[in-house]
C-alpha atoms as a printed R data frame, in Angstrom:
    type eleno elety resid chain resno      x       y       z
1   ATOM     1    CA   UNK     A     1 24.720 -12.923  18.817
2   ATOM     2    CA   UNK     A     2 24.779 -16.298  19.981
3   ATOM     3    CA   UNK     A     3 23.695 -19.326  18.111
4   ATOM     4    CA   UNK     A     4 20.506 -19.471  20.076
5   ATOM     5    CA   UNK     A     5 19.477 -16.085  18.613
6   ATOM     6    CA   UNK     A     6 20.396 -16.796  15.413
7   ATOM     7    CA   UNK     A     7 18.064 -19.864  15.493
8   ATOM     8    CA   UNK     A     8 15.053 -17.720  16.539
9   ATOM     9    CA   UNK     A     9 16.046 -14.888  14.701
10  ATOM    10    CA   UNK     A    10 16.370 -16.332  11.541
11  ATOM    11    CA   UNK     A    11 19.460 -14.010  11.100
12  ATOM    12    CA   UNK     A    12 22.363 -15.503   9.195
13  ATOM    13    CA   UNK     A    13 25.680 -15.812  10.644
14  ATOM    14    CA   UNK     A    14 28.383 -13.535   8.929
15  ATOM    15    CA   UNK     A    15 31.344 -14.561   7.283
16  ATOM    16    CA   UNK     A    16 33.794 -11.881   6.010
17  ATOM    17    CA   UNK     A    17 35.924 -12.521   2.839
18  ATOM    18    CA   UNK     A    18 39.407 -10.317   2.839
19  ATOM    19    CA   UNK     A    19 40.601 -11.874  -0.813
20  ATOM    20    CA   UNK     A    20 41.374 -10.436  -4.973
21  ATOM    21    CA   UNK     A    21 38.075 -10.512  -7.220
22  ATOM    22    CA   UNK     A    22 38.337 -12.928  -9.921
23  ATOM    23    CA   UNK     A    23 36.645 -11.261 -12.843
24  ATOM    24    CA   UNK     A    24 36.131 -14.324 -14.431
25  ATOM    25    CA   UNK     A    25 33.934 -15.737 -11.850
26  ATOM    26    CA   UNK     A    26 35.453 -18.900 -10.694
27  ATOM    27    CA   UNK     A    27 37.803 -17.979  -7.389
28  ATOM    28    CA   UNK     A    28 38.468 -15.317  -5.244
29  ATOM    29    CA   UNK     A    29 35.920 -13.121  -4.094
30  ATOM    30    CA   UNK     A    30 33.251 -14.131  -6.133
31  ATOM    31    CA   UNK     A    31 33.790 -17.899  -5.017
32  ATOM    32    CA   UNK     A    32 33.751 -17.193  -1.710
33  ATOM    33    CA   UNK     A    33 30.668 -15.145  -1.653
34  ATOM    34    CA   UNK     A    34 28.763 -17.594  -3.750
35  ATOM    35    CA   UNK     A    35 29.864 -20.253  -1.196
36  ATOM    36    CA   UNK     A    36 28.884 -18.449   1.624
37  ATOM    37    CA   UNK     A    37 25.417 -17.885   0.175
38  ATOM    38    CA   UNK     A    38 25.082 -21.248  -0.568
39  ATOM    39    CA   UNK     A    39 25.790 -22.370   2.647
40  ATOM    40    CA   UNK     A    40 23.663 -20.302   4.679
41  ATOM    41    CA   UNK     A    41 25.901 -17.614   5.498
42  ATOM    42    CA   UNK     A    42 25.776 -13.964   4.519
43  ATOM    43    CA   UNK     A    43 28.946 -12.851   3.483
44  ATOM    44    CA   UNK     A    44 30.987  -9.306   3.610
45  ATOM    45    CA   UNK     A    45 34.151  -8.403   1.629
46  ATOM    46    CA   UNK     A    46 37.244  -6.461   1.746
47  ATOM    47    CA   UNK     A    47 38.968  -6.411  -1.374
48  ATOM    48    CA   UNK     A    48 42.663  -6.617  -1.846
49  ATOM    49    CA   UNK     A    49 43.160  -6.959  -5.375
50  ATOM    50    CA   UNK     A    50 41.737  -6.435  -8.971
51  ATOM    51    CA   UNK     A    51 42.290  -8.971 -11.768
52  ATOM    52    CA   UNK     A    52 41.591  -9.236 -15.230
53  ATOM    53    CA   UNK     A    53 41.507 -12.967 -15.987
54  ATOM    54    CA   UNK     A    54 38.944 -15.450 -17.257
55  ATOM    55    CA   UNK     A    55 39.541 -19.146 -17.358
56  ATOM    56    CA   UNK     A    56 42.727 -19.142 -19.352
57  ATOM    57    CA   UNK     A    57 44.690 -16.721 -17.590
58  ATOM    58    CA   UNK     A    58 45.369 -13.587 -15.368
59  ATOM    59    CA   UNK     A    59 46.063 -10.579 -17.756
60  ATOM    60    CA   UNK     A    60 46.112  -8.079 -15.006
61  ATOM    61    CA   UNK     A    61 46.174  -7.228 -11.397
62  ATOM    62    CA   UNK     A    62 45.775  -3.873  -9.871
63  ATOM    63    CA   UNK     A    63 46.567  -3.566  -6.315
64  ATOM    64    CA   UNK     A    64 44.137  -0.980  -4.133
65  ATOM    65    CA   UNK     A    65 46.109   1.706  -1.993
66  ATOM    66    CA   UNK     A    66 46.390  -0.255   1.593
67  ATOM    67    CA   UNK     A    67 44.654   2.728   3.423
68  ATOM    68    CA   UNK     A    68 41.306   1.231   1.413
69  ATOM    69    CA   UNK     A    69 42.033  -2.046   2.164
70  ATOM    70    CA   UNK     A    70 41.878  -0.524   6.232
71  ATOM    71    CA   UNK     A    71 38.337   1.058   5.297
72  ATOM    72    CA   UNK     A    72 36.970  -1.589   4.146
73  ATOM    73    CA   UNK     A    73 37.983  -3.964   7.213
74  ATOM    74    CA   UNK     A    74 36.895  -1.175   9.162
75  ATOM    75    CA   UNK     A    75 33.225  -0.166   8.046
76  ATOM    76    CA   UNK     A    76 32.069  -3.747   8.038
77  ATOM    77    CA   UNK     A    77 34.102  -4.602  11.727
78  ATOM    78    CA   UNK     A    78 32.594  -1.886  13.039
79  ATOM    79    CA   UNK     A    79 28.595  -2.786  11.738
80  ATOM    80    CA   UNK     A    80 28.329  -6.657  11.078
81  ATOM    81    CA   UNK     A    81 29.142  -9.685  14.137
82  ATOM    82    CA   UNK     A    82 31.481 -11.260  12.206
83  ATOM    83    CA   UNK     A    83 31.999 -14.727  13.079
84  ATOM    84    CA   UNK     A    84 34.652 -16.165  10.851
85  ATOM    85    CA   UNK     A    85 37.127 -14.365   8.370
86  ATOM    86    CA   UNK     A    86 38.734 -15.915   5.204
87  ATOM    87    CA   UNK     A    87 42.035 -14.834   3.460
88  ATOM    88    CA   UNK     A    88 43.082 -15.367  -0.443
89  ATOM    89    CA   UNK     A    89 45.173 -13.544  -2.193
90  ATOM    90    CA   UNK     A    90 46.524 -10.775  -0.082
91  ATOM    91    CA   UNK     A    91 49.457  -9.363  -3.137
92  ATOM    92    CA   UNK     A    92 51.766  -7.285  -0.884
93  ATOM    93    CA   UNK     A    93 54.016  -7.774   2.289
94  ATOM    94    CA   UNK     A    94 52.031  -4.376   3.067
95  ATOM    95    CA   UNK     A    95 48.547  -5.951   2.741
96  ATOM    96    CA   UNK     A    96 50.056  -9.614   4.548
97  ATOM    97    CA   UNK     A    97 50.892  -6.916   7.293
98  ATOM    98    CA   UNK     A    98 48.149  -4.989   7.617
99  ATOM    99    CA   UNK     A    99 45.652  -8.206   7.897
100 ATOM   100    CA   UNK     A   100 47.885  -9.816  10.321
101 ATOM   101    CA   UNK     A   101 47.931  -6.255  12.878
102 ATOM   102    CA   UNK     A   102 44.271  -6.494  12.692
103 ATOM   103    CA   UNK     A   103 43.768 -10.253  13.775
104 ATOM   104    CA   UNK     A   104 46.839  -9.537  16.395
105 ATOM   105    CA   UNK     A   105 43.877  -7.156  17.792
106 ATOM   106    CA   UNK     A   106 41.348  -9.651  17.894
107 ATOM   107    CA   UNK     A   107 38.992  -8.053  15.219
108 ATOM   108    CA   UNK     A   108 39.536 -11.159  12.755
109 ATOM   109    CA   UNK     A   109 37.836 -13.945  14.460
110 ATOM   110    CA   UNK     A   110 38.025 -17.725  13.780
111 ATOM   111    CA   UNK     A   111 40.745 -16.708  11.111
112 ATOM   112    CA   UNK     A   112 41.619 -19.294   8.165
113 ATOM   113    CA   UNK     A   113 44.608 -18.142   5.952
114 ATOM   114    CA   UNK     A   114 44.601 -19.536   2.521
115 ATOM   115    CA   UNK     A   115 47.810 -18.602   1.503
116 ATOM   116    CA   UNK     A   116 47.688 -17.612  -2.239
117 ATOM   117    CA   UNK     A   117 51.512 -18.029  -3.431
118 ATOM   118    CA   UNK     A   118 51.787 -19.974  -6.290
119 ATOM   119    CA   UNK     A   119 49.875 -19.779  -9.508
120 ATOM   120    CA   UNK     A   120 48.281 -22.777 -11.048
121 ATOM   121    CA   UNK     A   121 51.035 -22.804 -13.833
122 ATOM   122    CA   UNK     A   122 53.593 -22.882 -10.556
123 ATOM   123    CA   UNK     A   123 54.412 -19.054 -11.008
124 ATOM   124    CA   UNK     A   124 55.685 -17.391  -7.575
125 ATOM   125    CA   UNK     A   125 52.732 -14.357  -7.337
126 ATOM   126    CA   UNK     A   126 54.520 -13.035  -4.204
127 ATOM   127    CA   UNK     A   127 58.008 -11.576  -3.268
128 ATOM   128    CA   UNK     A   128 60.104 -13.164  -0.496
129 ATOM   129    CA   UNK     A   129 58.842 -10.217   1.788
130 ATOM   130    CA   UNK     A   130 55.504 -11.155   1.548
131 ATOM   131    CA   UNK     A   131 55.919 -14.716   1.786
132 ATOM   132    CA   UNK     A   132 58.138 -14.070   5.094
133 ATOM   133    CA   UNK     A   133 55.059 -11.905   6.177
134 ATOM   134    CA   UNK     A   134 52.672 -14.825   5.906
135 ATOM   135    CA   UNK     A   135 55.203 -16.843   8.389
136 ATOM   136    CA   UNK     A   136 55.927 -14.644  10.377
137 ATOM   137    CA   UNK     A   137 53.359 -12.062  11.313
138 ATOM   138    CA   UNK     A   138 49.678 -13.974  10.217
139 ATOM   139    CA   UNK     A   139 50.358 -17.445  10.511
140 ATOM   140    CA   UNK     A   140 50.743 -17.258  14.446
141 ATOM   141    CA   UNK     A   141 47.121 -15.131  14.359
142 ATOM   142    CA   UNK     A   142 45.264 -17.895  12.256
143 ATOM   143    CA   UNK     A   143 42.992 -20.629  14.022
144 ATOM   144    CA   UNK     A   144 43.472 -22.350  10.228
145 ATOM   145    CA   UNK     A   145 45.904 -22.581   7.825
146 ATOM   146    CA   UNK     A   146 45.144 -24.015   4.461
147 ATOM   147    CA   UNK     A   147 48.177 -23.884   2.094
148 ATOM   148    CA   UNK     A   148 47.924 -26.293  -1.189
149 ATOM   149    CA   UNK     A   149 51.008 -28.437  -1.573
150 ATOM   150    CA   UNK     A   150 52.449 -25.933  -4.104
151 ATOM   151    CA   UNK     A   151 52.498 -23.488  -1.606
152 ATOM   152    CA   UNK     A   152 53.581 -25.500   1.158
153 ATOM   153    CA   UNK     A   153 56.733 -26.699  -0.832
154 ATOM   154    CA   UNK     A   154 57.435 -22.532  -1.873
155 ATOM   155    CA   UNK     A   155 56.824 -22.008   2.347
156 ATOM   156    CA   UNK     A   156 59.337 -24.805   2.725
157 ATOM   157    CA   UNK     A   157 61.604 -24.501   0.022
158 ATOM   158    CA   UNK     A   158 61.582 -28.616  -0.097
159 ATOM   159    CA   UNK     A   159 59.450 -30.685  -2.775
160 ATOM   160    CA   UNK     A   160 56.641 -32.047  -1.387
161 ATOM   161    CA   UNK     A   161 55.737 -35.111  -3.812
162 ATOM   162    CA   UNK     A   162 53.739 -37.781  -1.683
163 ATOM   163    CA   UNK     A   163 51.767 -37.772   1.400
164 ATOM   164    CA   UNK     A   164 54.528 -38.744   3.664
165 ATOM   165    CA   UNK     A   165 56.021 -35.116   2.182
166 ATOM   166    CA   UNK     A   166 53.094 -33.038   3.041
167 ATOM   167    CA   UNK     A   167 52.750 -34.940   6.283
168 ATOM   168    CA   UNK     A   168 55.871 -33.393   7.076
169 ATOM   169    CA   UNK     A   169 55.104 -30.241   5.787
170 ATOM   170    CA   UNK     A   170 51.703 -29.731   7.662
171 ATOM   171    CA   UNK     A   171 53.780 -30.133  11.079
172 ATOM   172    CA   UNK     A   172 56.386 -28.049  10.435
173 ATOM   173    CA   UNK     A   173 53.804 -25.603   9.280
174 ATOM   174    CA   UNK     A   174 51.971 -25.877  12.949
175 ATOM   175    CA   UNK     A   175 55.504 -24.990  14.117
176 ATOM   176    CA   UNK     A   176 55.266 -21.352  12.971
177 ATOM   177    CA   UNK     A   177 51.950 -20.803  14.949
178 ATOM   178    CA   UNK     A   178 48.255 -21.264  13.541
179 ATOM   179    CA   UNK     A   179 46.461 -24.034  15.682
180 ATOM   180    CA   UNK     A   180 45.595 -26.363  12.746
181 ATOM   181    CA   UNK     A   181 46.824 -26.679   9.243
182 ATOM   182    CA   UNK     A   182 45.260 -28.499   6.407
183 ATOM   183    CA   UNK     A   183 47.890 -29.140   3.407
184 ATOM   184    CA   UNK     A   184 45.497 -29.750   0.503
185 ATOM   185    CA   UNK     A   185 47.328 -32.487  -1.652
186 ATOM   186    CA   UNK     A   186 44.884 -32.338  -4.371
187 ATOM   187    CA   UNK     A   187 47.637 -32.578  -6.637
188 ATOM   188    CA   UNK     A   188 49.368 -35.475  -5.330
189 ATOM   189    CA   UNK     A   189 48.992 -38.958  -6.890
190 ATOM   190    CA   UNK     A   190 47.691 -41.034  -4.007
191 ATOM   191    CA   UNK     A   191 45.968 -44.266  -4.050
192 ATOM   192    CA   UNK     A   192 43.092 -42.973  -1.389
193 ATOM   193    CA   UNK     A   193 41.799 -40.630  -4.051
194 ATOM   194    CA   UNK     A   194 42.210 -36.460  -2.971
195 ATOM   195    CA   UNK     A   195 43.891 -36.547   0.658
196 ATOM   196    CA   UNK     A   196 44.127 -33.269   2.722
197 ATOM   197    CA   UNK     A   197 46.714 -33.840   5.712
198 ATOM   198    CA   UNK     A   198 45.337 -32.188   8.781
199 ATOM   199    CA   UNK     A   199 47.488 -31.331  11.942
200 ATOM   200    CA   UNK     A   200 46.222 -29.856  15.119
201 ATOM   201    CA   UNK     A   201 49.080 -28.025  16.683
202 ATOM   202    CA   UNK     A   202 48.452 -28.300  20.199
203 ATOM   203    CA   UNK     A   203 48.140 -32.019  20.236
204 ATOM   204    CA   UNK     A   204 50.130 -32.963  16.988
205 ATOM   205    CA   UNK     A   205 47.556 -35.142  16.105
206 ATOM   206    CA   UNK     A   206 47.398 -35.674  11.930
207 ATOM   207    CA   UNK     A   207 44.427 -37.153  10.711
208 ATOM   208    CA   UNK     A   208 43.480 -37.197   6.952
209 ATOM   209    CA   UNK     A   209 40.402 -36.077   4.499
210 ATOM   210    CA   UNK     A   210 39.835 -38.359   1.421
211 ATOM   211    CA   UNK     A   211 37.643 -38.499  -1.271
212 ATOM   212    CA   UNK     A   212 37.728 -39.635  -4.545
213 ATOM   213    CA   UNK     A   213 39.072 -37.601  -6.919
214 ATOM   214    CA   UNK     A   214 36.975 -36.139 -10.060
215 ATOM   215    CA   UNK     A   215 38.023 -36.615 -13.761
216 ATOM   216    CA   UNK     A   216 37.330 -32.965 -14.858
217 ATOM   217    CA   UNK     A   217 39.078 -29.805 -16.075
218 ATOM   218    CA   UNK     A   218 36.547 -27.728 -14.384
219 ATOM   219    CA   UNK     A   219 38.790 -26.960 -10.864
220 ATOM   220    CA   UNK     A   220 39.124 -23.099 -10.689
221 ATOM   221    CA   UNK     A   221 38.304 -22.133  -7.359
222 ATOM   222    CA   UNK     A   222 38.771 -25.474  -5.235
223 ATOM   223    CA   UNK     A   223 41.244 -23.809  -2.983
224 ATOM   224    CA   UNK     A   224 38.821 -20.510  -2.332
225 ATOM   225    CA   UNK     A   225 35.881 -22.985  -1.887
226 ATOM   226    CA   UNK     A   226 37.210 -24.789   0.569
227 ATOM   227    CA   UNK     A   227 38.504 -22.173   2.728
228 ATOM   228    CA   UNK     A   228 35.280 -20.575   2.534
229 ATOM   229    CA   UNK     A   229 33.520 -23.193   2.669
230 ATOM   230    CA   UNK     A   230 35.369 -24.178   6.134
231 ATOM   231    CA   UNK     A   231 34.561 -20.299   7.183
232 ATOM   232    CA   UNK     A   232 31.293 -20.446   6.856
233 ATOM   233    CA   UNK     A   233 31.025 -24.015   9.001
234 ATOM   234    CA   UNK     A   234 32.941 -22.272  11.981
235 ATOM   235    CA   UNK     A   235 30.732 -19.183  11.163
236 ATOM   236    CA   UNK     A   236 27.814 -21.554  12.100
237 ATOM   237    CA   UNK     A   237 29.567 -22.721  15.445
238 ATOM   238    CA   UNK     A   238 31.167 -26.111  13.856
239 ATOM   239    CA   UNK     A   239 34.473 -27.034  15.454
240 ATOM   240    CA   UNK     A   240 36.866 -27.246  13.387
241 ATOM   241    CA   UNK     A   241 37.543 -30.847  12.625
242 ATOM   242    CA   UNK     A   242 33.257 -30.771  11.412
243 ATOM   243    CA   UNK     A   243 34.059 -27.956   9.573
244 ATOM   244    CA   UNK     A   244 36.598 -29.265   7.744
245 ATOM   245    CA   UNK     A   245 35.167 -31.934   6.882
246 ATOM   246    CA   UNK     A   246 31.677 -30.824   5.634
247 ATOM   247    CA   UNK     A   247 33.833 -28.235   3.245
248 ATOM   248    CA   UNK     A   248 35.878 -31.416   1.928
249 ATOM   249    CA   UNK     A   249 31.953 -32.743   0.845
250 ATOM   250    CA   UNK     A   250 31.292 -29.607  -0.235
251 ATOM   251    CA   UNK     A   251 34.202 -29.035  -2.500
252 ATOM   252    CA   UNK     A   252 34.046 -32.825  -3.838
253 ATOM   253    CA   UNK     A   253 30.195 -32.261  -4.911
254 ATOM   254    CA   UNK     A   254 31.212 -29.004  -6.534
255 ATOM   255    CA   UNK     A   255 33.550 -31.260  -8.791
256 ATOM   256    CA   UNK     A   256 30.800 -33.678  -9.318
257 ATOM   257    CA   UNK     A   257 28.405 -30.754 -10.340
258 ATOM   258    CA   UNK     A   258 30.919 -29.509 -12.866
259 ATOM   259    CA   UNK     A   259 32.379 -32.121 -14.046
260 ATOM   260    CA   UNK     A   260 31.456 -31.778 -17.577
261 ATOM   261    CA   UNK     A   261 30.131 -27.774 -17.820
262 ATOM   262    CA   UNK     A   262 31.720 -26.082 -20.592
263 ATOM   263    CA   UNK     A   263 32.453 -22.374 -19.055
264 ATOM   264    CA   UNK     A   264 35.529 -20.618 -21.080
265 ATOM   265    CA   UNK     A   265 38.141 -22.254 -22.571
266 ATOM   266    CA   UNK     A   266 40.707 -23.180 -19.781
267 ATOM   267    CA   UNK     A   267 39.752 -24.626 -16.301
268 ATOM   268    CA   UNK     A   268 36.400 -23.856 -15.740
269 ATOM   269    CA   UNK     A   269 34.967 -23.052 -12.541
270 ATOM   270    CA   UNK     A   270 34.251 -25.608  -9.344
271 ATOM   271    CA   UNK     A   271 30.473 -26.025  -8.802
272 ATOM   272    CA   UNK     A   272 29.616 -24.238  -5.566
273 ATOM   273    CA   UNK     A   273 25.822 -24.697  -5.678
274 ATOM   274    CA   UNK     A   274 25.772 -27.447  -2.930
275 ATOM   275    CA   UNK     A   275 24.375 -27.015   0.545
276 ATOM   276    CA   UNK     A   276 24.715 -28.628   4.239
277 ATOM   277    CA   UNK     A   277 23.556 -32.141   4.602
């Protein structure tokens, strides 16, 4: 369906989610549906993983058979136009695998791989196999990579501690194949405020997104957002540099949203009630 049609149609684009439900509401599955919706988009899933966790912690994570992961992908590739796919937490080299043979197929279009490694705390969620699997087999099949700089330094094995660091990181990341890669350095210290380092592979070009950052506790779910959030803009036939930026806004008036909500009693959840401007 072209944009065209979709204009006279009134029929959403479709973004499809392959990510872990987040029982607690605030990432995952449930954050990139609700961003989707809220950005125009209808969204379809394909779940990877079960967890039990609310705002404080995970206390459990049950892992599907990979044969339901494959019906899943399957019933919704074969009904919906899917225009843009987002990863999160994939939990096994198996699953890493199995996602990457199907965008190596070209049924995982405009593909951006958030590469859930690291736990907020800094906890390793994935074994060396998977983690190889992300370099190595879906990496080269993603138009967008999106890794935070926690997971970029576990990818690299270096520290990544200023924006020079992730600067460095984001190209060697465009070595191993995507076309662009965003290294989120919400958790750096920089004078700009929140800067994402953006490379474009092809050209080698590194530009920068900054906003200011928000005081708050509330920032489960920034990482999910923003990947979906960048979905559903190239979903909508935004290249990706517009994309990328109108999910930066997006994400940054989450934070303003719920900057003072009191959900649970750990990180609360990003606001993801905002819309295109």
């Amino acid at each position: 369906m072209t944009s065209a049609t979709t204009a006279r149609s009134g029929t959403p684009a479709v973004a499809l989610t392959i990510a872990g439900s987040d029982s607690g509401g605030g990432a995952g599955i449930q954050a990139d549906l609700v961003t989707f919706a809220a950005l125009g988009v209808h969204g379809a899933s394909a779940v990877t993983a079960l967890t039990a966790q609310n705002t404080v912690g995970v206390a459990g994570v049950h892992v599907p058979p990979v044969e339901f992961l494959r019906a899943q992908l399957d019933a919704v590739l074969a009904d919906l136009p899917v225009a843009a796919v987002k990863t999160g937490m994939l939990a096994t080299e198996e699953v890493v695998l199995a996602v990457a043979e199907y965008a190596a197929a070209g049924r995982l279009p405009n593909l951006v791989v958030d590469p859930v490694l690291v736990s907020s705390t800094g906890a390793r969620l994935l074994d060396p196999g998977a983690e190889a699997a992300y370099r190595e087999a879906l990496f080269p099949q993603a138009l967008l990579v999106t890794p935070n700089t926690r997971e970029a330094q576990a990818l690299l094995g270096a520290p990544i501690d200023s924006l020079d660091d992730a600067r460095r990181a984001a190209g060697t990341i465009a070595e191993w194949g995507p076309q662009w890669v965003v290294v989120k350095g919400g958790h750096l210290a920089a004078a700009d405020g929140a800067c994402d380092v953006v490379v474009e592979a092809t050209s080698g070009d590194v530009t920068e997104l900054c906003l200011p950052r928000i005081d708050t506790r509330n920032d489960h779910g920034t990482g999910c957002s923003f990947g979906a959030a960048t979905a559903a803009g190239l979903a909508r036939g935004l290249p990706v540099p517009e994309a990328l930026r109108a999910a930066k806004r997006f994400v940054h008036e989450g934070l303003e949203l719920s900057a003072a909500w009191a959900l649970g009693g750990g990180h609360g959840p990003v606001g993801k009630l905002g819309a295109w401007s």
